[in-house]
C-alpha positions as CSV (number, residue, x, y, z in Angstrom):
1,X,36.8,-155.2,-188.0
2,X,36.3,-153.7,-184.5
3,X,33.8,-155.7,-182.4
4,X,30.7,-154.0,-181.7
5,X,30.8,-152.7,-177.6
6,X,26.9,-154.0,-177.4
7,X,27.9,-157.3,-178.6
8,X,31.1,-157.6,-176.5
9,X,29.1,-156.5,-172.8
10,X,26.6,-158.7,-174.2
11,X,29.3,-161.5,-174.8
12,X,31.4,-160.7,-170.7
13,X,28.0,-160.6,-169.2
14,X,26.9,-164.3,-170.6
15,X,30.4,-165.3,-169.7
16,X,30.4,-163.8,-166.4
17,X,27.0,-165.6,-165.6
18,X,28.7,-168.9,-167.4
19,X,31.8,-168.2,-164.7
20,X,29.1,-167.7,-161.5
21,X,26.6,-170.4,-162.5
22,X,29.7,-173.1,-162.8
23,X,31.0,-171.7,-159.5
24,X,27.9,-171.8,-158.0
25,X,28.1,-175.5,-159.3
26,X,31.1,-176.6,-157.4
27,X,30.0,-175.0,-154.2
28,X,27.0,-176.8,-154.1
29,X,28.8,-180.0,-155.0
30,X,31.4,-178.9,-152.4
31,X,28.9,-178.4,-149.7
32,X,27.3,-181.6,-150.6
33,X,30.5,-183.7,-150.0
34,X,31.6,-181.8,-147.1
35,X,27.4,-182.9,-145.7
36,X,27.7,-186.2,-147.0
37,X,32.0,-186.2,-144.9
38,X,30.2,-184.8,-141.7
39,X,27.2,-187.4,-142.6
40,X,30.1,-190.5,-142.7
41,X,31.7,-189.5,-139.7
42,X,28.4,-189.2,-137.9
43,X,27.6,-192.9,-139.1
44,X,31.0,-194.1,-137.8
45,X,30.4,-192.7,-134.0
46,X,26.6,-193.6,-134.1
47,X,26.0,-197.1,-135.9
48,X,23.1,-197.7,-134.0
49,X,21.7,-194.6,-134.2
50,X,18.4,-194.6,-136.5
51,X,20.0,-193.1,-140.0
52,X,17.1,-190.8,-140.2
53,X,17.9,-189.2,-137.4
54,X,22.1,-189.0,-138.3
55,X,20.9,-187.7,-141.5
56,X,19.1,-184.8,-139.6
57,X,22.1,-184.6,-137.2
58,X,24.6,-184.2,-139.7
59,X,22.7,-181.0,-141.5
60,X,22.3,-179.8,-137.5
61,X,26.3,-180.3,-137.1
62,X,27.7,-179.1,-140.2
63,X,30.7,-177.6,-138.7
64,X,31.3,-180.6,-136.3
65,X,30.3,-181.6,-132.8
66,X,31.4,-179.9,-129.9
67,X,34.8,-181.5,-128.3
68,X,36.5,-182.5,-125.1
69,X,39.5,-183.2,-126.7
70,X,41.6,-186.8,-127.0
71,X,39.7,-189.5,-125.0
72,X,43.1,-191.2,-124.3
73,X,46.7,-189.9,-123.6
74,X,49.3,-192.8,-124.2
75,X,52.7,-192.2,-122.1
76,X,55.4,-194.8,-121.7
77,X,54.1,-196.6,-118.7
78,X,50.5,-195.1,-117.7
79,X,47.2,-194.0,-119.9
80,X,44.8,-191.5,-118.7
81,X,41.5,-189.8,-119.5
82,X,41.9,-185.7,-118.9
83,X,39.4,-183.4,-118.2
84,X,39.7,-180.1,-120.2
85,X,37.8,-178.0,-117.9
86,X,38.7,-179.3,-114.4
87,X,42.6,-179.1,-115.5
88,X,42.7,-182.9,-114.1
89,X,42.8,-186.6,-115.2
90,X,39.4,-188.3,-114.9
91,X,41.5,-191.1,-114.3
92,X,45.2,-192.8,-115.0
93,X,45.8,-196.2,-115.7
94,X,49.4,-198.3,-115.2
95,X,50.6,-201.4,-115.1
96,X,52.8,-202.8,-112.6
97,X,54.8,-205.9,-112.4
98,X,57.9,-206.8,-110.3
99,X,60.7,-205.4,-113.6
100,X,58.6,-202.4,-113.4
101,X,59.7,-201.7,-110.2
102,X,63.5,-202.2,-111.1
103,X,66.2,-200.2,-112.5
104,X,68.4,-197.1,-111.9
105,X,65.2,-194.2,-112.3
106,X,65.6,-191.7,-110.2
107,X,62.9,-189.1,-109.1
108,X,65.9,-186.3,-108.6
109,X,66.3,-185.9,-112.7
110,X,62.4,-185.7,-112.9
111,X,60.2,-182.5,-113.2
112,X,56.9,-181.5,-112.3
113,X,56.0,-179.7,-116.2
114,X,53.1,-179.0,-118.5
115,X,52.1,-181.8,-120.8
116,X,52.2,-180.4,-124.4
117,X,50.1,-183.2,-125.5
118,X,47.1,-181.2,-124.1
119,X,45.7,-178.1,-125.7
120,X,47.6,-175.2,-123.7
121,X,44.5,-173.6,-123.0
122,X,43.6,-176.5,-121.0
123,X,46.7,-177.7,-119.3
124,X,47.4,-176.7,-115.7
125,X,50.9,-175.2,-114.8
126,X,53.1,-175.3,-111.6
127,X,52.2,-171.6,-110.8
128,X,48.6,-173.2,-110.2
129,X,49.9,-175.2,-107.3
130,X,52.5,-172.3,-106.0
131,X,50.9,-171.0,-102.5
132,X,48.4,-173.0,-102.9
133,X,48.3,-175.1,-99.9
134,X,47.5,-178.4,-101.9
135,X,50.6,-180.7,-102.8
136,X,51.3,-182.0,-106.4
137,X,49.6,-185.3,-106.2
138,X,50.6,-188.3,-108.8
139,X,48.0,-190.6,-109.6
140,X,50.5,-193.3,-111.4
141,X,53.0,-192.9,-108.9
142,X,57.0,-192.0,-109.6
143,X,58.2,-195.4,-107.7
144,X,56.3,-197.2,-110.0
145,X,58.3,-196.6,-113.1
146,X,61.9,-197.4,-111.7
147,X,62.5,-199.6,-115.0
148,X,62.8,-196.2,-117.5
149,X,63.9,-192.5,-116.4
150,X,61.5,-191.7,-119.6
151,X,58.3,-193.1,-117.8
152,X,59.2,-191.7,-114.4
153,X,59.2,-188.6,-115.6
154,X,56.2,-188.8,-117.6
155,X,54.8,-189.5,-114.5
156,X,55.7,-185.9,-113.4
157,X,54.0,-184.2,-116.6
158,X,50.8,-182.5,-114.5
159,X,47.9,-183.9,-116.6
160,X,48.7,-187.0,-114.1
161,X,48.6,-184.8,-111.3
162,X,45.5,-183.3,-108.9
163,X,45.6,-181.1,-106.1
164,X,45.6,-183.0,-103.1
165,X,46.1,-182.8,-99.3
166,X,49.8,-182.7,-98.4
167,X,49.0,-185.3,-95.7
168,X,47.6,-187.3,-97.5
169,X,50.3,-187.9,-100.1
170,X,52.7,-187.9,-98.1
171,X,51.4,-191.0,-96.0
172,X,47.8,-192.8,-96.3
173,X,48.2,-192.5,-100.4
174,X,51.7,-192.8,-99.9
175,X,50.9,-196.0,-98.1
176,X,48.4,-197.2,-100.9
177,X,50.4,-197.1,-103.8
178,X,53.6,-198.8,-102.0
179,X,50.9,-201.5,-100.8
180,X,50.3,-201.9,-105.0
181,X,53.6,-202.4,-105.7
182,X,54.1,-205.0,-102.5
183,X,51.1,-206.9,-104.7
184,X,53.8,-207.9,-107.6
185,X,56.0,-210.0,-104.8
186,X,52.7,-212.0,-105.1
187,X,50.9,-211.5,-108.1
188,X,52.7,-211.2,-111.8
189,X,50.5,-208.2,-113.0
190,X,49.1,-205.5,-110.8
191,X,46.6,-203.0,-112.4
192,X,45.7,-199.7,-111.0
193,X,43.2,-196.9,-112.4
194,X,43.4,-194.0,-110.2
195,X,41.6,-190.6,-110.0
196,X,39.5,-187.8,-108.4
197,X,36.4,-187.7,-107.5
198,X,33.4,-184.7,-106.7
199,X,30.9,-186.1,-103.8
200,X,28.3,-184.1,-102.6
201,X,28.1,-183.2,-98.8
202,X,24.5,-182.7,-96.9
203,X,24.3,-179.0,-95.7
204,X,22.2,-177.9,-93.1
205,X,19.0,-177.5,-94.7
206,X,19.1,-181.1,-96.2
207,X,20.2,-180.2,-99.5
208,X,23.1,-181.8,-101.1
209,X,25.7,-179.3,-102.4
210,X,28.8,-180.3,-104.7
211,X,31.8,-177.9,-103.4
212,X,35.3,-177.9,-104.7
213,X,38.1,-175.2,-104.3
214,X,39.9,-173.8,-107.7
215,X,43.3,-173.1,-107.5
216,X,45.5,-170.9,-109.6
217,X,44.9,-169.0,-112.7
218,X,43.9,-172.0,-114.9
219,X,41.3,-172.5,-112.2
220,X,42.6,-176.2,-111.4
221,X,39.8,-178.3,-109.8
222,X,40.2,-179.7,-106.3
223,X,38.8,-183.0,-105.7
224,X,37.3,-183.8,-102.8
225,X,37.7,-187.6,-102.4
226,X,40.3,-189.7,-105.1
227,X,40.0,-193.2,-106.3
228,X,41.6,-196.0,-106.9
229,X,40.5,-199.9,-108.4
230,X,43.2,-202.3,-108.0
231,X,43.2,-205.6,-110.3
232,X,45.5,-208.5,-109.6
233,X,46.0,-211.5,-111.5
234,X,48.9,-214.4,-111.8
235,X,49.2,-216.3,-115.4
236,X,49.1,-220.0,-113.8
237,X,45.8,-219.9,-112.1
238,X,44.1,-217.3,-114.1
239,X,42.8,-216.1,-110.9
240,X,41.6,-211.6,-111.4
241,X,40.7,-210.1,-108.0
242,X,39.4,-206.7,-108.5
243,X,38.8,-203.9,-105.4
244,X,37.8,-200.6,-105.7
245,X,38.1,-198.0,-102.8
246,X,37.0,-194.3,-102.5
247,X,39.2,-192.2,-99.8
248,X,38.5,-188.1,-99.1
249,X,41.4,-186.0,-100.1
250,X,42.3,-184.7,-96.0
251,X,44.4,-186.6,-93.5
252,X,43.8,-189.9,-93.0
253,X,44.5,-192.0,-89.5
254,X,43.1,-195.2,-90.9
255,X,45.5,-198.4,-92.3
256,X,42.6,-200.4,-92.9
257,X,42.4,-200.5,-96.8
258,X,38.3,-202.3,-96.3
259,X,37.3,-199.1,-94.3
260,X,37.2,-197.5,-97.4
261,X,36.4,-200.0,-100.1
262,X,33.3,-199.6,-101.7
263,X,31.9,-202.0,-105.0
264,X,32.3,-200.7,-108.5
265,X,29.0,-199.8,-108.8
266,X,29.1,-197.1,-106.5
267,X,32.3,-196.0,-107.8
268,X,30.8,-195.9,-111.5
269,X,27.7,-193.9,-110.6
270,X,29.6,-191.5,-108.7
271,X,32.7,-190.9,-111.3
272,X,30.7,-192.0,-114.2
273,X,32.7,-193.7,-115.9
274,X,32.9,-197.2,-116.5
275,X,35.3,-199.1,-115.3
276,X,36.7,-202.6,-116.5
277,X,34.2,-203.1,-119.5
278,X,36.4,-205.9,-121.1
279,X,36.9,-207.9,-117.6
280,X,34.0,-210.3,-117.0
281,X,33.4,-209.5,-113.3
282,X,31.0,-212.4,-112.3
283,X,34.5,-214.1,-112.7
284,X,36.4,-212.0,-110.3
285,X,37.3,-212.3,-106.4
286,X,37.4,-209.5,-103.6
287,X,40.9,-208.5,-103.4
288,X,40.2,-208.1,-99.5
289,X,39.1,-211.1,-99.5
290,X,42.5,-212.9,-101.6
291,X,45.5,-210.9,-99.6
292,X,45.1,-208.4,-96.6
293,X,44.3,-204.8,-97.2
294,X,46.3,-204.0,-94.3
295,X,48.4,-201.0,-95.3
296,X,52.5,-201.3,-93.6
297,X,52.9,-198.6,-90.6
298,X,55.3,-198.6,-87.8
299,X,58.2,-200.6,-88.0
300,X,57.1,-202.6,-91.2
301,X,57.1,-199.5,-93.1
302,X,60.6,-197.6,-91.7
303,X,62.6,-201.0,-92.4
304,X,61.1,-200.9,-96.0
305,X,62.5,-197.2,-96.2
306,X,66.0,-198.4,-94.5
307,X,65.8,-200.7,-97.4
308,X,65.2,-198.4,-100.0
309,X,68.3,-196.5,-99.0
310,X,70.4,-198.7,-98.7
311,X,70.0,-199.8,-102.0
312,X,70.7,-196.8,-103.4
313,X,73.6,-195.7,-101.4
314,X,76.1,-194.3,-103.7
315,X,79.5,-194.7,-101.9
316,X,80.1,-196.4,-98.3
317,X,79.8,-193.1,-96.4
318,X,76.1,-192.8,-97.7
319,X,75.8,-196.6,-96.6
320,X,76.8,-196.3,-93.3
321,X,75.4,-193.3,-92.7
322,X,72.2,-195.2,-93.6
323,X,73.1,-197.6,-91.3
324,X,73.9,-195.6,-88.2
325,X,70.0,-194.0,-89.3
326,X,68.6,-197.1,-88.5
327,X,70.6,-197.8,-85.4
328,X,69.7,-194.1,-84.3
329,X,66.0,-194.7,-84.6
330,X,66.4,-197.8,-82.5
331,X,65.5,-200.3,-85.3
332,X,66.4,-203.5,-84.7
333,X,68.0,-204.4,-88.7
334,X,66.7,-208.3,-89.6
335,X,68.3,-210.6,-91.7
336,X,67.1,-208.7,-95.1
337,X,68.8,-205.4,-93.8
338,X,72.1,-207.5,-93.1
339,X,71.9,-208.9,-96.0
340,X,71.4,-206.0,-98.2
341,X,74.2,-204.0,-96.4
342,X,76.7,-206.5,-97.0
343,X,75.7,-207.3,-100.7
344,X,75.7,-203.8,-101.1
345,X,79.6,-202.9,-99.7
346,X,80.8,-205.5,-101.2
347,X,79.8,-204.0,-104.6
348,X,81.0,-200.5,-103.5
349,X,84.0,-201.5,-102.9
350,X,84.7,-203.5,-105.9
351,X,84.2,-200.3,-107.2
């Protein structure tokens, strides 16, 4: 017997209510535990917050809070904060002791390249830097990763780099970072944080007046001064020393380290970050006032170049071609020059 039409619209429209009302069920129940997810993640950020208030908060950010991104970017031998919308690091952290400073690295296999880590809408690229009259600057330094070919040319991914004065890197930072790693000949572990910085200058009618240049497409932020907070500490004594210095990012004439150390405090309020929050500072010495902050120059500095190639000298040409260099510049070699050279040929020519 046929099914009377009334009946059977009567029948599909109580089902089709039955159908909405049970999905209107499971949204709500879905909307509840995706409030109550957003409510638990809240919590987990903000313990101290009043839970009245993270309650509230987590209705106001149902689809999430706005973000900068990873806090931290791990690489094999330096960690760094980035800032998305400067296209720099807010600051890079390394390690350094005297194996770290070892091995057959070589900057020649390295790249200056994007690092995919970041979100590409937020990286900077070499075309940023082409023309630009800034240099690529490191902030964990090549040289300071001779132990692994992988963490020297990390150090070349550009979310460690910021545009800085070609001057500058090429000698008063230059300078810096090879008086860091003269620090592990002393000390068993050197720390370094480095970064850039945005300091107001006065203009003329008294006013204070943040400025920075933008280069390339991306917009990459020029800083005007960089940073850098070096911590030293040997295992026996348990003696930390801690200095933090603030340098502008344009040629430098100065090799007094103090001229432009300044105390953490100042160096906090003006990056806004803080710095060292596990190290108990009360405990700490000056470095200045622990080993000189005299950076090398003159003849101190070209023997530790004549040094450097000799070491690496491939063959005994490239030797004694590094050796008529320094004879050339009217160097006088000292007993460590003669006493690489010889250690040197003699493994060249045992082949």
């Amino acid at each position: 017997m046929a099914r009377p039409i009334g009946t059977f619209c009567g029948n599909l429209a109580i089902a089709a209510t039955s159908s909405f009302a049970v999905l209107g069920f499971v949204s709500f129940f879905q909307s509840k535990e995706k409030e109550t997810e957003s409510t638990n993640n809240i919590k987990e950020k903000f313990t101290t917050a009043d839970p009245q208030k993270i309650s509230q908060g987590a209705k106001i950010l149902k689809y999430g809070a706005p973000e900068r991104g990873e806090n931290v970017y791990f690489h094999a031998n330096h960690v760094l904060g980035y800032n998305q919308a400067k296209r720099i690091p807010d600051w890079v952290a390394e390690h350094i002791t005297a194996d770290h400073l070892k091995g057959s690295a070589t900057r020649k296999k390295s790249n200056f390249k994007e690092d995919v880590q970041i979100v590409d809408i937020f990286r900077s690229s070499n075309s940023d830097y082409k023309n630009s009259g800034w240099s690529r600057g490191h902030m964990a330094p090549a040289a300071d990763s001779k132990y692994s070919q992988i963490a020297m040319d990390e150090t070349f991914l550009l979310s460690n780099i910021v545009p800085q004065d070609i001057n500058n890197n090429q000698h008063f930072w230059n300078h810096f970072e090879i008086y860091c790693r003269s620090l592990t000949q002393t000390f068993h572990d050197v720390r370094v944080i480095s970064g850039p910085l945005f300091i107001p200058t006065v203009e003329e009618n008294g006013k204070l007046f943040i400025k920075y240049e933008v280069v390339g497409i991306n917009q990459v932020a020029v800083p005007t001064h960089l940073y850098k907070i070096v911590v030293i500490e040997n295992t026996f004594d348990k003696m930390i020393a801690v200095g933090a210095f603030i340098v502008p990012n344009q040629p430098i004439t100065s090799s007094n380290l103090a001229d432009y150390q300044v105390s953490l405090d100042d160096l906090e309020k003006k990056s806004g970050l803080k710095f060292l929050p596990m190290l108990n500072l009360s405990k700490t010495k000056n470095l200045c006032s622990v080993v000189s902050c005299k950076l090398m120059g003159g003849k101190e500095l070209e023997l530790l170049f004549i040094r450097k190639k000799l070491e690496s000298a491939y063959n005994l040409d490239e030797l004694d071609k590094v050796w008529k260099e320094m004879k050339g510049k009217k160097i006088s070699p000292e007993k460590t020059e003669y006493e690489i050279y010889e250690r040197k040929k003699a493994e060249l020519m045992r082949g």
